[in-house]
LOKEGU-889615 format. One record per residue (C-alpha): x, z, y; residue in one letter. Coordinates in steps of 0.2 Angstrom, whole numbers, plus 5000, padded with zeros to 4 digits. Layout:
BEGIN
XZYa...
This chain:
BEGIN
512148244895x511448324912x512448294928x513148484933x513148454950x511648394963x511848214971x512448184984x511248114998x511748005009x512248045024x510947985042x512247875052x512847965069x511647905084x513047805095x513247925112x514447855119x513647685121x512347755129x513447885140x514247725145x512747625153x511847765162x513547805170x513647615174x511747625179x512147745193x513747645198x512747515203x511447615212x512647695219x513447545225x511747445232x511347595242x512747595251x513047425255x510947455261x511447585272x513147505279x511947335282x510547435290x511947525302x512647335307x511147255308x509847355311x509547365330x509447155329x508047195313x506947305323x507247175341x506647035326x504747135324x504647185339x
């Protein structure tokens, strides 16, 4: 006896989005958080840096 009905196929698992969501959020975090402590360093120190080369 013939099946009625097609098979099913299985179904392609979900990319995970949310994991990648996640890291280039905490990517730019970081960035985020090393420029600014570049910039508040260069403000403190920066007139000793340049006196250093010259």
């Amino acid at each position: 006896m013939e099946p009625t009905a097609t098979p099913l196929t299985p179904e392609e698992p979900k990319s995970n989005k949310k994991t990648i969501i996640i890291a280039v959020v905490a990517a730019l975090v970081i960035v985020c958080c090393c420029c600014l402590a570049l910039a508040i360093f260069g403000w403190t120190f920066g007139d000793q840096i340049i006196e250093a080369f010259s």
